[in-house]
mmCIF entry with sequence, helices, sheets and N, C-alpha, C, O atoms, coordinates in Angstrom:
data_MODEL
# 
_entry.id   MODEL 
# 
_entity.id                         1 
_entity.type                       polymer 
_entity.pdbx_number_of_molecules   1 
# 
_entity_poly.entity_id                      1 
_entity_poly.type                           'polypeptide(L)' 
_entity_poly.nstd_linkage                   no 
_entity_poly.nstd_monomer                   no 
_entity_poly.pdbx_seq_one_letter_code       
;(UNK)(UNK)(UNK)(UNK)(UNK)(UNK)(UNK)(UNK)(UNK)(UNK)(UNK)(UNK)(UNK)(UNK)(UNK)(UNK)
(UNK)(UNK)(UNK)(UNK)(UNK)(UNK)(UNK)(UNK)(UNK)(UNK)(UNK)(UNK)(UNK)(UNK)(UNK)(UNK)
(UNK)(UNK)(UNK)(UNK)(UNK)(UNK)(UNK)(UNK)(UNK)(UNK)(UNK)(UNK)(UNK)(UNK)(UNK)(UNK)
(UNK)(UNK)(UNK)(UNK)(UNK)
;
_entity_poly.pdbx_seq_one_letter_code_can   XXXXXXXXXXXXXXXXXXXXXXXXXXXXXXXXXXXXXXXXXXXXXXXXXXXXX 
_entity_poly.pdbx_strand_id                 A 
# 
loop_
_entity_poly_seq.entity_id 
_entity_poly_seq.num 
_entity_poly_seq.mon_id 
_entity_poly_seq.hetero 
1 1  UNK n 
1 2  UNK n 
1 3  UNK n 
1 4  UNK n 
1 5  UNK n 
1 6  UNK n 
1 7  UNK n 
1 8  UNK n 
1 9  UNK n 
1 10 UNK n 
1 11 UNK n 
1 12 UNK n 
1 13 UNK n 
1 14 UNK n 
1 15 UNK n 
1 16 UNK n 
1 17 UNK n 
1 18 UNK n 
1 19 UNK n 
1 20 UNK n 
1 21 UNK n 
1 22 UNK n 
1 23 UNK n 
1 24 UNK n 
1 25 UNK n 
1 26 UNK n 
1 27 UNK n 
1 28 UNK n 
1 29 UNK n 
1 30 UNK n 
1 31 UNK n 
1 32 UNK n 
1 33 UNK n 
1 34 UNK n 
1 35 UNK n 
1 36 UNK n 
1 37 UNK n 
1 38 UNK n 
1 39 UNK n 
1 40 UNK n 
1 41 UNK n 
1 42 UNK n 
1 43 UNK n 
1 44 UNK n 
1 45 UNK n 
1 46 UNK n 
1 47 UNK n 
1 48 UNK n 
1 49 UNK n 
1 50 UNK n 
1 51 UNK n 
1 52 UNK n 
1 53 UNK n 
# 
_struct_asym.id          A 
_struct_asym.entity_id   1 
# 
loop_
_struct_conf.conf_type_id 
_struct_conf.id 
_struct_conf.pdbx_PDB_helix_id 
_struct_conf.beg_label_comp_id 
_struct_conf.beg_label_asym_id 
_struct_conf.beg_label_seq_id 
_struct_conf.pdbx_beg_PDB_ins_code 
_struct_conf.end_label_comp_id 
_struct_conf.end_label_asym_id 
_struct_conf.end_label_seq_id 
_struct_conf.pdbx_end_PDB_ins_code 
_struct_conf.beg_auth_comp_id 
_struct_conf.beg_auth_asym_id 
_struct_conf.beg_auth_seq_id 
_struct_conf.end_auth_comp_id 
_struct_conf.end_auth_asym_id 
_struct_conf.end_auth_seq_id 
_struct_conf.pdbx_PDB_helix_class 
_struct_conf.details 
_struct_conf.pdbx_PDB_helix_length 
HELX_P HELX_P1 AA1 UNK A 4  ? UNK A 11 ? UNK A 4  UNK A 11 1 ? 8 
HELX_P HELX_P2 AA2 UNK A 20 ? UNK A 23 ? UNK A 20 UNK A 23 1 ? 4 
HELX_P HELX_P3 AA3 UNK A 30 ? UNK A 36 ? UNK A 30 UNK A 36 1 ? 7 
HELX_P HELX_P4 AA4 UNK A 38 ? UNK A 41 ? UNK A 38 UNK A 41 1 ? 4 
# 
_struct_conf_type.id          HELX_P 
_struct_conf_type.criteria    ? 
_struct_conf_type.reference   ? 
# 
loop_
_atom_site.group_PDB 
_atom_site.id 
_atom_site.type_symbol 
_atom_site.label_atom_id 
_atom_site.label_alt_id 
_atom_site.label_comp_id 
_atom_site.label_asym_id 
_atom_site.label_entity_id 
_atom_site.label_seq_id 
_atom_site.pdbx_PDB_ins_code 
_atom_site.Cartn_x 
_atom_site.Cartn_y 
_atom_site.Cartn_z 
_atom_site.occupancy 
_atom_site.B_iso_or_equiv 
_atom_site.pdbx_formal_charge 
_atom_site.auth_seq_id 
_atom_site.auth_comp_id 
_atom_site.auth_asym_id 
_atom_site.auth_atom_id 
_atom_site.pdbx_PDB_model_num 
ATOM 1   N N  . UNK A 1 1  ? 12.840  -31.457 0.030   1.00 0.00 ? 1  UNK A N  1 
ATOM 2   C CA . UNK A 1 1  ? 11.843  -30.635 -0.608  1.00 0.00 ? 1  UNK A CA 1 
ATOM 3   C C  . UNK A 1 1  ? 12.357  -30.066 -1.932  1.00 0.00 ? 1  UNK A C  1 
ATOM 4   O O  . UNK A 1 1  ? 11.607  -29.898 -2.894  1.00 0.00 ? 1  UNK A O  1 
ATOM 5   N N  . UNK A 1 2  ? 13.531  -29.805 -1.945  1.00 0.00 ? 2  UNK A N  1 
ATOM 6   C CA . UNK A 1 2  ? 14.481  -28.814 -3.427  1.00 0.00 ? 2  UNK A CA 1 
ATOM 7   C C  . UNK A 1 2  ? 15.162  -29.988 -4.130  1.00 0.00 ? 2  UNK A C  1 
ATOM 8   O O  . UNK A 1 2  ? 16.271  -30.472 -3.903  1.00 0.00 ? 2  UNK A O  1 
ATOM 9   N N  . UNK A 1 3  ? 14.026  -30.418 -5.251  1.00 0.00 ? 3  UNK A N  1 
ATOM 10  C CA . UNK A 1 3  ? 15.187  -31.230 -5.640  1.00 0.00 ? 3  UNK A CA 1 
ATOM 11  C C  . UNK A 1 3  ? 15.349  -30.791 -7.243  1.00 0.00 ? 3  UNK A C  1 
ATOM 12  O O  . UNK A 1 3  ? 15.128  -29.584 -7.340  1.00 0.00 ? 3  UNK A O  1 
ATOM 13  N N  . UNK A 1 4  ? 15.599  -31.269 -8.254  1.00 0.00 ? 4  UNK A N  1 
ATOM 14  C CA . UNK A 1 4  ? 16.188  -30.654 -9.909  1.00 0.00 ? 4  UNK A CA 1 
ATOM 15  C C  . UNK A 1 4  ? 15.024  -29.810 -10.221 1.00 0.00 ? 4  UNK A C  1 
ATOM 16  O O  . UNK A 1 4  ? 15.056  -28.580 -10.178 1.00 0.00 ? 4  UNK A O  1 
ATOM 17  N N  . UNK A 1 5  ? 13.671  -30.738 -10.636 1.00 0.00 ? 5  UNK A N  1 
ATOM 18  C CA . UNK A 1 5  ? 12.492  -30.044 -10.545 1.00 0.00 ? 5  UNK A CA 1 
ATOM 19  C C  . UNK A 1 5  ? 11.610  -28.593 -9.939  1.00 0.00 ? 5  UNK A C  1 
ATOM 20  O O  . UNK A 1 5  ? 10.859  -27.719 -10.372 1.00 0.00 ? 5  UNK A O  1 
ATOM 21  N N  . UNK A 1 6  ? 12.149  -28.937 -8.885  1.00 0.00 ? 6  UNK A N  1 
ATOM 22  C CA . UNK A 1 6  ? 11.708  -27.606 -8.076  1.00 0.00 ? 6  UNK A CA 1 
ATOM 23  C C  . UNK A 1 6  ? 12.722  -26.714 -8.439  1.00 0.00 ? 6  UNK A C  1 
ATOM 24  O O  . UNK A 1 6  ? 12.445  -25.928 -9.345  1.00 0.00 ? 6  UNK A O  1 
ATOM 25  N N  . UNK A 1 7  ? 13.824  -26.658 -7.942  1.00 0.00 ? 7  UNK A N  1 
ATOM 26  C CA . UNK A 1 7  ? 15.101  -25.955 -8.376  1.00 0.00 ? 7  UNK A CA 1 
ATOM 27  C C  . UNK A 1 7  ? 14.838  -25.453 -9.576  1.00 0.00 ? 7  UNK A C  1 
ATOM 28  O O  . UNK A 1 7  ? 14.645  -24.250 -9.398  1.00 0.00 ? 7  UNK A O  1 
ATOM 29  N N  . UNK A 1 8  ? 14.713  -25.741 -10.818 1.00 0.00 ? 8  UNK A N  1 
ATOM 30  C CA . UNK A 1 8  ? 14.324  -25.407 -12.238 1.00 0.00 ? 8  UNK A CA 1 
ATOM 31  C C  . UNK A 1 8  ? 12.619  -24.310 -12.004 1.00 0.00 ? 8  UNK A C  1 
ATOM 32  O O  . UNK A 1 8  ? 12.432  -23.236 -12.576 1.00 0.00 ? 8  UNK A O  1 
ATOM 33  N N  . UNK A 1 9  ? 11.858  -24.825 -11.271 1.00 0.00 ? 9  UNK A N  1 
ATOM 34  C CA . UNK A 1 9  ? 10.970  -23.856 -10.963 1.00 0.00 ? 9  UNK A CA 1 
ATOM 35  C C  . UNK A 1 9  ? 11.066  -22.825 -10.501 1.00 0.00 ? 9  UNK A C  1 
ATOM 36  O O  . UNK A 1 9  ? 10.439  -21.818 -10.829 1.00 0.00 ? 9  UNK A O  1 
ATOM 37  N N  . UNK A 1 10 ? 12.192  -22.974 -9.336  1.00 0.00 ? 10 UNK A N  1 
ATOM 38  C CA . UNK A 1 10 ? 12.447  -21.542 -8.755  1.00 0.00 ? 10 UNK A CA 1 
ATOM 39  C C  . UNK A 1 10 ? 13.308  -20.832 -9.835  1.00 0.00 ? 10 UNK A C  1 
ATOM 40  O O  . UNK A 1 10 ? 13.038  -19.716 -10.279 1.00 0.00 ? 10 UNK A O  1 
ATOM 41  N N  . UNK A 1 11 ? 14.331  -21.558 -10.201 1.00 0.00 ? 11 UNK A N  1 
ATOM 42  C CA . UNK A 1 11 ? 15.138  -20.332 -11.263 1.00 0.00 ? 11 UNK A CA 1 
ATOM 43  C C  . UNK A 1 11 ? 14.256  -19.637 -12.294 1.00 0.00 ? 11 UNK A C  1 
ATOM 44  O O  . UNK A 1 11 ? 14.877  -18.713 -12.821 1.00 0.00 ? 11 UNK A O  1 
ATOM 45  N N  . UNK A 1 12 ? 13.078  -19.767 -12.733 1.00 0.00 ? 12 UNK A N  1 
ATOM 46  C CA . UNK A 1 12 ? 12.989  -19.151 -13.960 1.00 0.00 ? 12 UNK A CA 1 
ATOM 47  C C  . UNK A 1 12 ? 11.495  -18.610 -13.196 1.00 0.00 ? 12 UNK A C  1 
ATOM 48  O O  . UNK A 1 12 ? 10.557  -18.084 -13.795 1.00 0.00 ? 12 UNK A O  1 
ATOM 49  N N  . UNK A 1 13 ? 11.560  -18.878 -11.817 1.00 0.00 ? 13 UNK A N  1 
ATOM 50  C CA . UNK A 1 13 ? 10.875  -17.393 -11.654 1.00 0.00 ? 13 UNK A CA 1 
ATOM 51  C C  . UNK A 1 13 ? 10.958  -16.398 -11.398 1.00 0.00 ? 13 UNK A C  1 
ATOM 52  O O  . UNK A 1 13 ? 11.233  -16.373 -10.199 1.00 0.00 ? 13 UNK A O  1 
ATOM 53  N N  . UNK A 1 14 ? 10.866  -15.005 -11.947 1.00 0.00 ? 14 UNK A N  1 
ATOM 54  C CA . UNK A 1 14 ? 11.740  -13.544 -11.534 1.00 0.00 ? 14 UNK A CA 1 
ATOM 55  C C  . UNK A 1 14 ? 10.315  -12.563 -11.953 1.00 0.00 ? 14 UNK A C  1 
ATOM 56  O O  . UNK A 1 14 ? 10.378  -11.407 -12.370 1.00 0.00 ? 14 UNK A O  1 
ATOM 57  N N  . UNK A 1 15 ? 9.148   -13.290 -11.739 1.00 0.00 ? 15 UNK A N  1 
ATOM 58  C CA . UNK A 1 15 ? 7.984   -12.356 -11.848 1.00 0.00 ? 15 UNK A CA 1 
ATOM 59  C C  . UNK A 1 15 ? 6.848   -13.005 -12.049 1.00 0.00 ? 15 UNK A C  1 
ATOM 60  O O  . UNK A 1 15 ? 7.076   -14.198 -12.245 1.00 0.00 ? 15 UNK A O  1 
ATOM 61  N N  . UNK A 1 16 ? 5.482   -12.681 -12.094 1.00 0.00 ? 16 UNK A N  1 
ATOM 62  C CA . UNK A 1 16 ? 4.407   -13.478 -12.283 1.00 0.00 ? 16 UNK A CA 1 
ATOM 63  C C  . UNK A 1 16 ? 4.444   -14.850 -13.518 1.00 0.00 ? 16 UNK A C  1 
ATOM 64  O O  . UNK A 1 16 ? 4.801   -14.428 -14.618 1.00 0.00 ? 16 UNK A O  1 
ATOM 65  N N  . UNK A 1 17 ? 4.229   -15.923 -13.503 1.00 0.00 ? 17 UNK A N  1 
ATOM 66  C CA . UNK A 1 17 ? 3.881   -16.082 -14.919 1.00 0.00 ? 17 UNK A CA 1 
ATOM 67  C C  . UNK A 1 17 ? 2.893   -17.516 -14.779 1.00 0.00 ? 17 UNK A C  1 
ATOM 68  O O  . UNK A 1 17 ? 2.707   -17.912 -13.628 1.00 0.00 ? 17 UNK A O  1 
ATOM 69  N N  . UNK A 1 18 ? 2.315   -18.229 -15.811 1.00 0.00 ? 18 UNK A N  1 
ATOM 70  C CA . UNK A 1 18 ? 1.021   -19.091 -15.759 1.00 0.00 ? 18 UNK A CA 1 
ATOM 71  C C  . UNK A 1 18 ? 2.097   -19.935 -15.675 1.00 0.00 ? 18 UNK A C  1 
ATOM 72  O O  . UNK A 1 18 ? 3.258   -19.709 -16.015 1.00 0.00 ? 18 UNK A O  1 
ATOM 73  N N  . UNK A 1 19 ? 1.406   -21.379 -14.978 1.00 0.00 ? 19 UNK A N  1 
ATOM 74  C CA . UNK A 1 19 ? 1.348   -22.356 -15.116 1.00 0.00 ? 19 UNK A CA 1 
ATOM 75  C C  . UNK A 1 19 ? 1.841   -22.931 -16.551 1.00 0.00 ? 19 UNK A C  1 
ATOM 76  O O  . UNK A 1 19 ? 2.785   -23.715 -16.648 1.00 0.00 ? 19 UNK A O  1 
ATOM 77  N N  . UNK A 1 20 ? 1.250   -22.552 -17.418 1.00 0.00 ? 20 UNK A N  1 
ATOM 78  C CA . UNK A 1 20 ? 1.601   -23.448 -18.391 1.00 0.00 ? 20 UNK A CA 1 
ATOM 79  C C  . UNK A 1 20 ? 2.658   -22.774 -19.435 1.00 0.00 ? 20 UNK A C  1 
ATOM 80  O O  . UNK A 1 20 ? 3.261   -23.368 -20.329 1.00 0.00 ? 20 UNK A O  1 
ATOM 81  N N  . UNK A 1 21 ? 2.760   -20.987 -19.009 1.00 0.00 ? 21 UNK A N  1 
ATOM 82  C CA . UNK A 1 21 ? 3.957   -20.972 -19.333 1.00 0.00 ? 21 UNK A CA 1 
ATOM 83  C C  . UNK A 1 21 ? 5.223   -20.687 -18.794 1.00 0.00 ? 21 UNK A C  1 
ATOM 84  O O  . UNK A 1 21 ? 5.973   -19.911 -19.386 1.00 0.00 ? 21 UNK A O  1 
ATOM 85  N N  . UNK A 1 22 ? 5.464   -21.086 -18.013 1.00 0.00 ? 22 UNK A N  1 
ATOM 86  C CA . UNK A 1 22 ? 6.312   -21.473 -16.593 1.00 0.00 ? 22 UNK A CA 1 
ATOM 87  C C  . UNK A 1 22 ? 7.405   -23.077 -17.462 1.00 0.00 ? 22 UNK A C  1 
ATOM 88  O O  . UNK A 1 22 ? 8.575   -23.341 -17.739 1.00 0.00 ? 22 UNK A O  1 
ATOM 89  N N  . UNK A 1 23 ? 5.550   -23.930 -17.597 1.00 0.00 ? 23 UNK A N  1 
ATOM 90  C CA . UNK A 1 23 ? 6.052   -25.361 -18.047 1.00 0.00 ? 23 UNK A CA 1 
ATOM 91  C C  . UNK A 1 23 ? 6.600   -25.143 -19.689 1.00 0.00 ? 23 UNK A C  1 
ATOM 92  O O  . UNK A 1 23 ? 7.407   -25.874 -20.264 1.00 0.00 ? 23 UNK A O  1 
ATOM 93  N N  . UNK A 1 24 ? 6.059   -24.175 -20.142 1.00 0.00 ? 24 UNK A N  1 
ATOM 94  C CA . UNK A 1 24 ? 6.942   -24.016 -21.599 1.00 0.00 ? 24 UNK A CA 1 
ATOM 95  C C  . UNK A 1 24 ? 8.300   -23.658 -21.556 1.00 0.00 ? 24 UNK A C  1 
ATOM 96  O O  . UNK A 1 24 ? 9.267   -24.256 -22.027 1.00 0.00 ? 24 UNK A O  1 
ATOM 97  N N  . UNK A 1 25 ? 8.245   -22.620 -20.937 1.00 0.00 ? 25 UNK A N  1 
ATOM 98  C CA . UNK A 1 25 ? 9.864   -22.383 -20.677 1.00 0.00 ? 25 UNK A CA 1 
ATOM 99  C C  . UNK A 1 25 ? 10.790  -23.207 -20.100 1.00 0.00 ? 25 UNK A C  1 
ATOM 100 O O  . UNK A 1 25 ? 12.006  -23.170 -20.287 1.00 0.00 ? 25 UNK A O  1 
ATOM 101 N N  . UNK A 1 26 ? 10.056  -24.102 -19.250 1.00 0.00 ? 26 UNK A N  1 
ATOM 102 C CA . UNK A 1 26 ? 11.299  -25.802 -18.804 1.00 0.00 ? 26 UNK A CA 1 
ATOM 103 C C  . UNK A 1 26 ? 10.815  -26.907 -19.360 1.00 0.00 ? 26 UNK A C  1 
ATOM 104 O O  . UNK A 1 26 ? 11.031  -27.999 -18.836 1.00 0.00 ? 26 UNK A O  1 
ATOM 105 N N  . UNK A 1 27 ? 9.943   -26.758 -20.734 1.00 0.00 ? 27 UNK A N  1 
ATOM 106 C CA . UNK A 1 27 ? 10.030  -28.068 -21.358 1.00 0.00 ? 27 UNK A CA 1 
ATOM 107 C C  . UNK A 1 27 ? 9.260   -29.521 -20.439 1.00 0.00 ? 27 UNK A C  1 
ATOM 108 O O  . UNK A 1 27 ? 9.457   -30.705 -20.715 1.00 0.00 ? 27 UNK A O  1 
ATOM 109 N N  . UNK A 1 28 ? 8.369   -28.982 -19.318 1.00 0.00 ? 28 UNK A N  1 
ATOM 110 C CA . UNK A 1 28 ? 7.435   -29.643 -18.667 1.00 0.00 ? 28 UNK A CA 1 
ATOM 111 C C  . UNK A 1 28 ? 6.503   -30.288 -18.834 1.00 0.00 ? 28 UNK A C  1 
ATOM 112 O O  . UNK A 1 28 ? 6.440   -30.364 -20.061 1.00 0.00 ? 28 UNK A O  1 
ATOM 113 N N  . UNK A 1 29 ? 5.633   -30.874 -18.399 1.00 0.00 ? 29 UNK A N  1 
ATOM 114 C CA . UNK A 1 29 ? 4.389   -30.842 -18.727 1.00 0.00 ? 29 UNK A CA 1 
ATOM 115 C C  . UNK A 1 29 ? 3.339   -29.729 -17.725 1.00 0.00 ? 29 UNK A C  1 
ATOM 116 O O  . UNK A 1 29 ? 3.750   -30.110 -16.629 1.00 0.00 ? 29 UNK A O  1 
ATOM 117 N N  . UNK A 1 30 ? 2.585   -28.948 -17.478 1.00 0.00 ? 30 UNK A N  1 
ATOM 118 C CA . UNK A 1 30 ? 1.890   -28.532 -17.197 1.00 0.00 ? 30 UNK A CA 1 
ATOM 119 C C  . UNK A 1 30 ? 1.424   -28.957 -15.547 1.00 0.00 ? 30 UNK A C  1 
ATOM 120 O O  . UNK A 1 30 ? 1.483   -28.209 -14.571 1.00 0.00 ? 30 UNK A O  1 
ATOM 121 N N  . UNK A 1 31 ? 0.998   -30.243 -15.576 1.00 0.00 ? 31 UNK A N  1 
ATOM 122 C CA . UNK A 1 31 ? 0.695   -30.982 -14.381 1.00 0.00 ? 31 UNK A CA 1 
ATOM 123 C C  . UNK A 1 31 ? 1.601   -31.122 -13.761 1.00 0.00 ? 31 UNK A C  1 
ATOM 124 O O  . UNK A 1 31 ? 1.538   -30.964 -12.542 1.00 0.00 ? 31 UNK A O  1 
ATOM 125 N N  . UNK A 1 32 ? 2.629   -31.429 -14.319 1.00 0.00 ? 32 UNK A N  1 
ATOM 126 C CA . UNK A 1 32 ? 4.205   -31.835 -13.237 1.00 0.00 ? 32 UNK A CA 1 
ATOM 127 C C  . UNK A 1 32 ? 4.664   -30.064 -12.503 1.00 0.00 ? 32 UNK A C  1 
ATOM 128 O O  . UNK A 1 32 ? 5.248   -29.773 -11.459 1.00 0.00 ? 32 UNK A O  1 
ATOM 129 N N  . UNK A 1 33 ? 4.343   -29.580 -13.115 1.00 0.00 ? 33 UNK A N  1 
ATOM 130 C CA . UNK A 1 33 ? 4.648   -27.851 -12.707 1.00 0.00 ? 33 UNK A CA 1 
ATOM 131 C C  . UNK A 1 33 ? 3.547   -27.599 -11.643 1.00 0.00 ? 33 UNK A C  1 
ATOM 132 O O  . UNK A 1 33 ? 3.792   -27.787 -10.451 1.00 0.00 ? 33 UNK A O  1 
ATOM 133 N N  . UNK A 1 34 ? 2.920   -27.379 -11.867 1.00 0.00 ? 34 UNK A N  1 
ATOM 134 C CA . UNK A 1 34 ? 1.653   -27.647 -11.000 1.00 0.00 ? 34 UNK A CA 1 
ATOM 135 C C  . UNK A 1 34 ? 1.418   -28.081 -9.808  1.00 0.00 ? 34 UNK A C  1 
ATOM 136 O O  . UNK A 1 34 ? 0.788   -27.547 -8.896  1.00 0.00 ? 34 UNK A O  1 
ATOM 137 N N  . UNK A 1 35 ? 2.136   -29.416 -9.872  1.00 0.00 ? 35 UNK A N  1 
ATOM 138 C CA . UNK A 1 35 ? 2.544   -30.477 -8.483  1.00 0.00 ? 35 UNK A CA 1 
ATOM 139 C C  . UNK A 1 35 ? 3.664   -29.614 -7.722  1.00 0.00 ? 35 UNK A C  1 
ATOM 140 O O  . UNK A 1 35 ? 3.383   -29.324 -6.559  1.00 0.00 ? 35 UNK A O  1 
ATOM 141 N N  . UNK A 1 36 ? 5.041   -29.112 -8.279  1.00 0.00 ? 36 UNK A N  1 
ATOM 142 C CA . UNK A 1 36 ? 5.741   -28.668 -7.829  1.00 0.00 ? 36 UNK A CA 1 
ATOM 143 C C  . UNK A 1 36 ? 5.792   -27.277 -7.478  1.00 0.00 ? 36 UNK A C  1 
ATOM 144 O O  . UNK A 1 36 ? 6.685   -26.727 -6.834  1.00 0.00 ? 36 UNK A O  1 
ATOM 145 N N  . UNK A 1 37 ? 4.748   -26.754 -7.961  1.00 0.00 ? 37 UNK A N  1 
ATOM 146 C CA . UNK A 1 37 ? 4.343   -25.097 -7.568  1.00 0.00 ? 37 UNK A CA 1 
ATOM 147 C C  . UNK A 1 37 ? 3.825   -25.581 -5.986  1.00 0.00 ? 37 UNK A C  1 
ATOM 148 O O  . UNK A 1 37 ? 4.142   -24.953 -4.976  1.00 0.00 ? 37 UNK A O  1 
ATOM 149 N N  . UNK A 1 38 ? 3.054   -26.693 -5.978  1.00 0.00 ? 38 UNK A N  1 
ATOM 150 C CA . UNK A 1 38 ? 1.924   -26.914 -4.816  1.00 0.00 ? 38 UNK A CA 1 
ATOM 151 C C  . UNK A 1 38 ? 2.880   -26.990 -3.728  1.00 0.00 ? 38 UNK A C  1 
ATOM 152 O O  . UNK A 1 38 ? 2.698   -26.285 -2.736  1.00 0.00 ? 38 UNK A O  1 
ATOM 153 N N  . UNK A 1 39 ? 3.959   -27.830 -3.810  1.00 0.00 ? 39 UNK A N  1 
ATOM 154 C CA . UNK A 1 39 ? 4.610   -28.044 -2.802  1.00 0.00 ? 39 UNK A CA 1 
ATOM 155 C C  . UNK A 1 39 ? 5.747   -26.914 -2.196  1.00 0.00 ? 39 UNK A C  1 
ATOM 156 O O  . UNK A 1 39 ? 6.457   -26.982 -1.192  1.00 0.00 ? 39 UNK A O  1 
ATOM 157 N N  . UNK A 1 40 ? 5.607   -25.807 -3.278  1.00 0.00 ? 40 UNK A N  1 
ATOM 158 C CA . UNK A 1 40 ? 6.802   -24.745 -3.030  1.00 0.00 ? 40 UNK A CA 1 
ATOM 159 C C  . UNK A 1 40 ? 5.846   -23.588 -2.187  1.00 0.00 ? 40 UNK A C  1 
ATOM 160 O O  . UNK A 1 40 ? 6.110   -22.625 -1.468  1.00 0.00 ? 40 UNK A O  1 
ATOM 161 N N  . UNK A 1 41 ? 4.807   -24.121 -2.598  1.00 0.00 ? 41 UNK A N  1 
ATOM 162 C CA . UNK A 1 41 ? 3.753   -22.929 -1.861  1.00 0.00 ? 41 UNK A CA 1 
ATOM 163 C C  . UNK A 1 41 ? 3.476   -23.579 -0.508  1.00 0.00 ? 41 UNK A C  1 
ATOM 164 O O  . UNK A 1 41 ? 3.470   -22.850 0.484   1.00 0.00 ? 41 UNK A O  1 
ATOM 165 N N  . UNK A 1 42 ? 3.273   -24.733 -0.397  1.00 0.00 ? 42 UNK A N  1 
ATOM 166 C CA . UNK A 1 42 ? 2.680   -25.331 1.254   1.00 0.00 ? 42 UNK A CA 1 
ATOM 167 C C  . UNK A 1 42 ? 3.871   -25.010 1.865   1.00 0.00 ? 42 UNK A C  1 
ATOM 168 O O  . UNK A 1 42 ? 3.772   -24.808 3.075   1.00 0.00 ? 42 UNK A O  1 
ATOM 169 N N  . UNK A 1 43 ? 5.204   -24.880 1.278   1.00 0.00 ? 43 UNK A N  1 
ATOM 170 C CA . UNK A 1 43 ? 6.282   -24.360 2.321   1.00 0.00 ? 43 UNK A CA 1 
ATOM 171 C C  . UNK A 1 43 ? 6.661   -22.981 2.442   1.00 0.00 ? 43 UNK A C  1 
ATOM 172 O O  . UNK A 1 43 ? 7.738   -22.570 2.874   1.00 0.00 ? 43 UNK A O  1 
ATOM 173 N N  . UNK A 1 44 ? 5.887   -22.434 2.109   1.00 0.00 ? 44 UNK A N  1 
ATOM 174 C CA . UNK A 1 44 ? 6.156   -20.663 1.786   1.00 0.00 ? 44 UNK A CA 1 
ATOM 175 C C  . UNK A 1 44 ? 6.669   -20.253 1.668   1.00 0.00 ? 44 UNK A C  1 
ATOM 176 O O  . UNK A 1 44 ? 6.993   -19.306 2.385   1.00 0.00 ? 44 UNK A O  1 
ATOM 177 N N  . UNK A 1 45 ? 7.563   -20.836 -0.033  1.00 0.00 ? 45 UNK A N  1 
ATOM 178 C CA . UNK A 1 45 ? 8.360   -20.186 -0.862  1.00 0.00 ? 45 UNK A CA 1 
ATOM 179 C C  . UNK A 1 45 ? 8.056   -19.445 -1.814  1.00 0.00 ? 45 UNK A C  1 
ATOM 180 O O  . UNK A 1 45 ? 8.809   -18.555 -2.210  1.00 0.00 ? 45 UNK A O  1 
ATOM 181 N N  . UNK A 1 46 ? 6.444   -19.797 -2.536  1.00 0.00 ? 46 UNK A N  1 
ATOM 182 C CA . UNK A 1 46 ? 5.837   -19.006 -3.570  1.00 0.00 ? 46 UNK A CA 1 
ATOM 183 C C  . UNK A 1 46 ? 4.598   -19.004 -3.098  1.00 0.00 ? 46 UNK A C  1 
ATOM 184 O O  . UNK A 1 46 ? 4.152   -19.627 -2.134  1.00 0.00 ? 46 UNK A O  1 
ATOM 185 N N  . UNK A 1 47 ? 3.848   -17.983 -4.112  1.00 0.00 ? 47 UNK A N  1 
ATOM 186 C CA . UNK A 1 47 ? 2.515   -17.870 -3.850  1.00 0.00 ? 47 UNK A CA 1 
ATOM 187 C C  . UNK A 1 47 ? 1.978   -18.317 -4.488  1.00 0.00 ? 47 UNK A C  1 
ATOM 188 O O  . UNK A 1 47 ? 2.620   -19.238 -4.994  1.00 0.00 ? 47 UNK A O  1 
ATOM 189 N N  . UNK A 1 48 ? 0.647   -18.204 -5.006  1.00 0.00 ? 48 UNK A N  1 
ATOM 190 C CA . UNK A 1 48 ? 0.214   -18.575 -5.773  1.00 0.00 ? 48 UNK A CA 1 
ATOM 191 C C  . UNK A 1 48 ? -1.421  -17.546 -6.177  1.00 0.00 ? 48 UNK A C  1 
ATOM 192 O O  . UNK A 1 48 ? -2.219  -17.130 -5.338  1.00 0.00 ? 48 UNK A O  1 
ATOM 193 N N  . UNK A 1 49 ? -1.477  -17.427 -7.209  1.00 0.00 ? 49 UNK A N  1 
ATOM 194 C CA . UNK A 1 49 ? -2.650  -16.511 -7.879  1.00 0.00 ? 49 UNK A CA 1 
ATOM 195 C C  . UNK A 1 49 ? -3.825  -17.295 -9.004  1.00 0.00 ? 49 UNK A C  1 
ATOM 196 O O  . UNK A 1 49 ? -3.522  -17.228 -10.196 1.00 0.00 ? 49 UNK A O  1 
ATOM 197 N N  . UNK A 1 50 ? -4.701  -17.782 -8.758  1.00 0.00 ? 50 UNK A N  1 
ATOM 198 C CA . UNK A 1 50 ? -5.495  -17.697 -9.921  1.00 0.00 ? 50 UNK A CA 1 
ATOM 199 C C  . UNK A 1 50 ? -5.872  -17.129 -10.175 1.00 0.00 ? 50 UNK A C  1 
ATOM 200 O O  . UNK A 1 50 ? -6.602  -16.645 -9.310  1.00 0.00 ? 50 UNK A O  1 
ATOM 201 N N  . UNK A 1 51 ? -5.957  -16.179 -12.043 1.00 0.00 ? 51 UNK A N  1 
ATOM 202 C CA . UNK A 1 51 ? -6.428  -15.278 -12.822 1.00 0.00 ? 51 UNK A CA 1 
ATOM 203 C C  . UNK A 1 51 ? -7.686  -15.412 -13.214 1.00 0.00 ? 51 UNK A C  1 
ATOM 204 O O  . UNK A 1 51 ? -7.510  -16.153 -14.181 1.00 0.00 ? 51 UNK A O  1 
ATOM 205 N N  . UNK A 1 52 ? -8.977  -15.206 -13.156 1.00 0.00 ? 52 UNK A N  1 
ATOM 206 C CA . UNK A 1 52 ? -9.975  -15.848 -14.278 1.00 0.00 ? 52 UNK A CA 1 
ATOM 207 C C  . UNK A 1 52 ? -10.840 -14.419 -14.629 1.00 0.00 ? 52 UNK A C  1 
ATOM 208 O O  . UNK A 1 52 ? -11.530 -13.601 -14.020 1.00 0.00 ? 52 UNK A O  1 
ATOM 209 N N  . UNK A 1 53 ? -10.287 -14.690 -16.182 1.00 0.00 ? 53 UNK A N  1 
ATOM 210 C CA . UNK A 1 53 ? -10.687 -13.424 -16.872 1.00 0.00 ? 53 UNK A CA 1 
ATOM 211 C C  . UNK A 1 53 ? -11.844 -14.206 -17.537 1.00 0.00 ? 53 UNK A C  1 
ATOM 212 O O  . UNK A 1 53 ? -12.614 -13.632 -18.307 1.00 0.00 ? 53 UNK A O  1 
# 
């Protein structure tokens, strides 16, 4: 389940932040972050929030 990808997701989270700037800060694409948020959440490591302002 933890592999470079995910690992890089978990480190640079230390508080809320979007999707896409999550993927800015590791040089991602957006979708690939996305995929790997999904799978950190079906194992209930993160949560997950949609904002819609």
């Amino acid at each position: 389940m933890l592999g470079r990808g995910r690992a890089a997701v978990l480190r640079e989270l230390g508080g809320p932040l979007t999707t896409a700037g999550l993927a800015d800060r590791l040089g991602l694409a957006p979708s690939t972050v996305s995929e790997h948020l999904s799978v950190l959440a079906e194992a209930g490591v993160v949560t997950r929030h949609r904002d819609r302002d």
